[in-house]
Every structure is written in structure tokens, then in C-alpha cells.
C-alpha positions as CSV (number, residue, x, y, z in Angstrom):
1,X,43.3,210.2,-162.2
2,X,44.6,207.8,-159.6
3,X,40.9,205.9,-159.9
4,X,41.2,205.8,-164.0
5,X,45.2,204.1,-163.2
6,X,43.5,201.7,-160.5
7,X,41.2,200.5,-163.2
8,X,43.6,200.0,-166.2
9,X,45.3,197.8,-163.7
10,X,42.3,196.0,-163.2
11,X,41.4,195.3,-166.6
12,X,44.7,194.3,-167.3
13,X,44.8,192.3,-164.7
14,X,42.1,190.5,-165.9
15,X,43.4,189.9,-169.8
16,X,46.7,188.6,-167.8
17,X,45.1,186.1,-166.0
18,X,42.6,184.8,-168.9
19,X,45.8,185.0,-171.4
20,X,47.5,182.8,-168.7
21,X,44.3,180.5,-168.6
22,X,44.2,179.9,-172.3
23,X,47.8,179.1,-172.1
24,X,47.1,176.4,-170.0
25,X,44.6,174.7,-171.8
26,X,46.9,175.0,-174.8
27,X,49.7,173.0,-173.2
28,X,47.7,170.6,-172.0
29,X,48.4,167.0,-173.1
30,X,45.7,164.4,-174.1
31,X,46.9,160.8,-174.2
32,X,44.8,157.6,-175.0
33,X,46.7,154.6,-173.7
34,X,45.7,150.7,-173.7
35,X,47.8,147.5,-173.2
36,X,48.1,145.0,-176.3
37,X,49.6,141.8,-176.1
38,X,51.5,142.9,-172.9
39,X,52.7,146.0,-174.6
40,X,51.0,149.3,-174.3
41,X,49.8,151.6,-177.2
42,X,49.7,155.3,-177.0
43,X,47.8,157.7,-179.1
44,X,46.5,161.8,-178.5
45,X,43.5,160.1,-180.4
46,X,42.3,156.8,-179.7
47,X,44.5,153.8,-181.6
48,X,42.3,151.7,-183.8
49,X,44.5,148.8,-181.5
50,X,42.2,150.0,-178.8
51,X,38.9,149.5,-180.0
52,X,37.3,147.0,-178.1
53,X,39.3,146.8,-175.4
54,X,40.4,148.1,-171.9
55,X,41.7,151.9,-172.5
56,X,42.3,155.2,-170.3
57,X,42.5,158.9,-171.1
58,X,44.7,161.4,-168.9
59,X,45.1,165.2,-169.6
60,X,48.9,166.2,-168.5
61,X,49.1,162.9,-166.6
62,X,45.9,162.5,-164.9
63,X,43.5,159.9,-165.5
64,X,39.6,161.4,-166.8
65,X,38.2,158.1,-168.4
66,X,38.3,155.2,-168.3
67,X,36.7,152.3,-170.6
68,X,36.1,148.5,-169.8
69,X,37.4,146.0,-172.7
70,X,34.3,144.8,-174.7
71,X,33.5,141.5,-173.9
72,X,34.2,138.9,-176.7
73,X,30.7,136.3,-178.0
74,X,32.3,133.4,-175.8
75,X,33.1,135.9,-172.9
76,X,29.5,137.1,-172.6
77,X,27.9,133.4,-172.6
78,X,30.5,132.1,-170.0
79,X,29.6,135.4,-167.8
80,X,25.7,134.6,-168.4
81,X,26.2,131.1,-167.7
82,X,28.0,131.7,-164.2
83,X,25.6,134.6,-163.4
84,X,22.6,131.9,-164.3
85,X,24.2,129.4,-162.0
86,X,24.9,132.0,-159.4
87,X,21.0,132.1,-159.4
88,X,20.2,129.0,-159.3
89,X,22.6,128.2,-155.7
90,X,21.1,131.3,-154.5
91,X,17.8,129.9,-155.0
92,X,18.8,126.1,-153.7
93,X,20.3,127.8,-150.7
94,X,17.2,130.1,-150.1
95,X,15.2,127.3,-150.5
96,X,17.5,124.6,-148.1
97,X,17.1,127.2,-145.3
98,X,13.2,127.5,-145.6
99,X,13.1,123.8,-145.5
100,X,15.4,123.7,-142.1
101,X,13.5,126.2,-140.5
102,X,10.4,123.9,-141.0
103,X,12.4,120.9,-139.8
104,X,13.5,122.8,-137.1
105,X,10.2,124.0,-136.5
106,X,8.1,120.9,-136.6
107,X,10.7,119.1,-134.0
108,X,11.8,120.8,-130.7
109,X,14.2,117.9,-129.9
110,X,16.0,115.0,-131.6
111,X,14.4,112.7,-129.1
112,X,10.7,114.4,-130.6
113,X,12.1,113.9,-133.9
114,X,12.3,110.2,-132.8
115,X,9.2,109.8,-131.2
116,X,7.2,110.9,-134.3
117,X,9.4,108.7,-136.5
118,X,8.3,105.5,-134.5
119,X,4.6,106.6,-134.3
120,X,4.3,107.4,-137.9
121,X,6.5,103.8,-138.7
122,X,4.2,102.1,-136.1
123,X,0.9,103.4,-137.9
124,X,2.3,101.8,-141.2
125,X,3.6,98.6,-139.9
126,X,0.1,98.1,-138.5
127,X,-1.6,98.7,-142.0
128,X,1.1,96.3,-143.7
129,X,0.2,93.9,-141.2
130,X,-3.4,94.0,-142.3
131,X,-2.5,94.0,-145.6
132,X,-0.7,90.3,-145.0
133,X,-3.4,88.8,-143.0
134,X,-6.0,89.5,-145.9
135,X,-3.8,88.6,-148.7
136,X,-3.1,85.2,-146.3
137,X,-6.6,84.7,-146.4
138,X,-7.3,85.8,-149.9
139,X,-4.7,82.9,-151.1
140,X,-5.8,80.0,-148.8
141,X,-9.3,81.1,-149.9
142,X,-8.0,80.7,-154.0
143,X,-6.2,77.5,-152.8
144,X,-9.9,75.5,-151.6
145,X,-10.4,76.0,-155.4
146,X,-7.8,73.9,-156.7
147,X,-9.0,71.2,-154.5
148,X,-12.8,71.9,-156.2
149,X,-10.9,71.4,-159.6
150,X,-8.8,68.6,-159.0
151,X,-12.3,66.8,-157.4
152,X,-13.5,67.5,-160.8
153,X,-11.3,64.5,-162.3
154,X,-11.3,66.4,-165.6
155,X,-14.9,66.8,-165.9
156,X,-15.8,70.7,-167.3
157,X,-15.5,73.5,-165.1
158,X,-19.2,74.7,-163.6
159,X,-20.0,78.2,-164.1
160,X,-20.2,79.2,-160.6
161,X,-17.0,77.5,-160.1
162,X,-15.4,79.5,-163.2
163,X,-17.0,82.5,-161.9
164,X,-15.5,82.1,-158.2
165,X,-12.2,81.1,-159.4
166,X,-11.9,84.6,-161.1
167,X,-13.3,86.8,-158.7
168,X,-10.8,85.2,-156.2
169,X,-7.8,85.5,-158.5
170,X,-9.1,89.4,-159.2
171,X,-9.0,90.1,-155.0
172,X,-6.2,88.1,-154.7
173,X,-4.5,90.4,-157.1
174,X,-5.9,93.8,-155.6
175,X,-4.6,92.8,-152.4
176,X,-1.2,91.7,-153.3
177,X,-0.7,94.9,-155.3
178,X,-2.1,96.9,-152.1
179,X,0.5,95.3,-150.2
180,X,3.5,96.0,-152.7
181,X,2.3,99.4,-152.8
182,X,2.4,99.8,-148.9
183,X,5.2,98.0,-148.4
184,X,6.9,100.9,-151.7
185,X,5.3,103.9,-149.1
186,X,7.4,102.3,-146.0
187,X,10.6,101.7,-148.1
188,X,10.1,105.5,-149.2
189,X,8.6,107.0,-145.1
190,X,11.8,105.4,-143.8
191,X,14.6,106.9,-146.2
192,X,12.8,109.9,-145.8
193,X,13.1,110.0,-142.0
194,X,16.6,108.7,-142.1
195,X,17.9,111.7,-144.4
196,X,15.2,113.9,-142.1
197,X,17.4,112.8,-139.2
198,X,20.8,113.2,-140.1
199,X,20.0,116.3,-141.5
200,X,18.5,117.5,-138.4
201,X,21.9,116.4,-136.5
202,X,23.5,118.7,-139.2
203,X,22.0,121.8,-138.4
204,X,21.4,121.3,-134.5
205,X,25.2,120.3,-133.8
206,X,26.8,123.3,-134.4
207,X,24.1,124.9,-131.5
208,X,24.9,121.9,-129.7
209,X,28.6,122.5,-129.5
210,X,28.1,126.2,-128.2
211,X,26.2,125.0,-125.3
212,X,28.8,122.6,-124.4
């Protein structure tokens, strides 16, 4: 008898505590909130206000969702087109530190930095030099044949004559473009070196200053 009482107790037990469960859940209060035009909109269902944009949901006061506001057309091309530039100064930066590692590498010192500079200069100075001397000699060679002409005293050109006379102007040409176009490479070599070198005292001073 006093085992059968124990376990009506238990089963009622049991209904209690469900019945008090399901009360629970009954009172409990679902609210959809979002802010609109700095004033904020409440619902127990989602307010059409809130479509598209930034909205929670709390049970008895405690938030359980939250949703991000919908981007509008011209907010999703300006957050593509600062994620695409993000990329591309990722990229530029990835790629400046590759090329001053190899800078870095390729010179131990600013003084070998210098050194190279003045060889490399040196070599090209002495080509441009060569350069002049042949297109000297090219145009004092052209110039004998102005004196043939003018010993002429009007008479017609010889064929030979003709014939020399264009050759010369043809390697006088060649020569003077060859030495424009050296002259372009040096112009080029030696702005290159000059940004080479101040860059290279760009990155090396700040180790510079921690030895000090």
C-alpha cells in the first residue's frame, strides 16, 4: 500500500512538472524589433517595416536572432569596389616587398650599390663614346662629298658618285639613330638607379637607426 501511494506521487509529480513546463512556454513572449528612421518598430511577427533591414527576435527579453539589413544596389557596388581595391593594394604591397627583398638581396651595402651603379654607367659611357667617334667619322666622311659635288661645277652627278653619296647618308643615319638610341638607354639606366637608390635608403634606414 505504501509502495502503490509512493508511485501516485510520482506520477503526479511528473504531470505537475510538465503542466508547469507547458505553462512556461505559453507565457513566453516573442518580439521582432528593428530601428526605422531613428525610431524602433515592434511586432510578435515580423513588421513589413522590417523587411530588408537590420532586425532582432527575443523570447521574454532575450535576444535568439539576429538579421543583417539587406544591402541596397549602390551599397553592394561600393562594398565590391572597396573589397576590389583592397585587392589590388594587397597585391601592390605583396609585390613592393618581393621587389625589396631582391634589391636588398642583389646589394649588401649602399657603397656596393654604388659601385655597380658606376660600372654599369662606365660600360655605357664607353659604348656612347664609340657611338660619337663613328658617327664623327661617318659625317666628315659624307662631308668629302660635298667637296666632289661642288668640284663638279654643275656638271651631272656620276653614278658612283650618286651611289656613294647614299650609301654614306644611309650609315650616317644608322649611326646617328644608334646613338640617340644609346644615349635614350643611359637617360633611362640612370633614372633607374637613382629611384633604385633612394629607395634602397628607404628601406635600409630604419635598420640603420636601430644600430645606431
Amino acid at each position: 500500500m505504501e509502495h502503490m501511494r509512493r508511485a501516485d506521487f510520482f506520477v503526479v509529480a511528473v504531470f505537475a512538472c510538465l503542466a508547469s513546463v507547458a505553462s512556461g512556454q505559453g507565457s513566453a513572449a516573442k518580439v521582432f524589433s528593428c530601428v526605422v528612421d531613428g525610431h524602433t518598430v515592434f511586432g510578435d511577427t515580423l513588421p513589413k517595416q522590417c523587411y530588408g533591414r537590420a532586425w532582432v527576435e527575443k523570447i521574454n527579453g532575450v535576444v535568439v536572432y539576429r538579421e543583417t539589413a539587406q544591402p541596397t544596389p549602390d551599397e553592394s557596388a561600393r562594398r565590391r569596389e572597396q573589397k576590389r581595391l583592397k585587392e589590388i593594394a594587397e597585391q601592390d604591397a605583396a609585390k613592393q616587398r618581393r621587389q625589396d627583398e631582391a634589391l636588398l638581396g642583389r646589394y649588401a651595402s649602399l657603397e656596393a650599390f654604388d659601385r655597380y651603379r658606376d660600372r654599369e654607367m662606365g660600360q655605357l659611357d664607353g659604348s656612347i663614346a664609340g657611338l660619337r667617334t663613328e658617327e664623327q667619322r661617318l659625317a666628315e666622311r659624307r662631308g668629302s662629298f660635298d667637296a666632289d659635288m661642288a668640284a663638279l661645277g654643275g656638271k651631272p652627278v656620276p653614278p658612283d658618285l650618286a651611289r656613294a653619296i647614299a650609301y654614306a647618308d644611309e650609315e650616317l643615319s644608322r649611326a646617328r639613330a644608334a646613338l640617340e638610341l644609346k644615349m635614350k638607354e643611359r637617360d633611362e639606366l640612370q633614372q633607374r638607379f637613382d629611384a633604385e637608390r633612394r629607395h634602397y635608403i628607404e628601406i635600409t634606414q630604419p635598420t640603420q637607426d636601430a644600430q645606431r
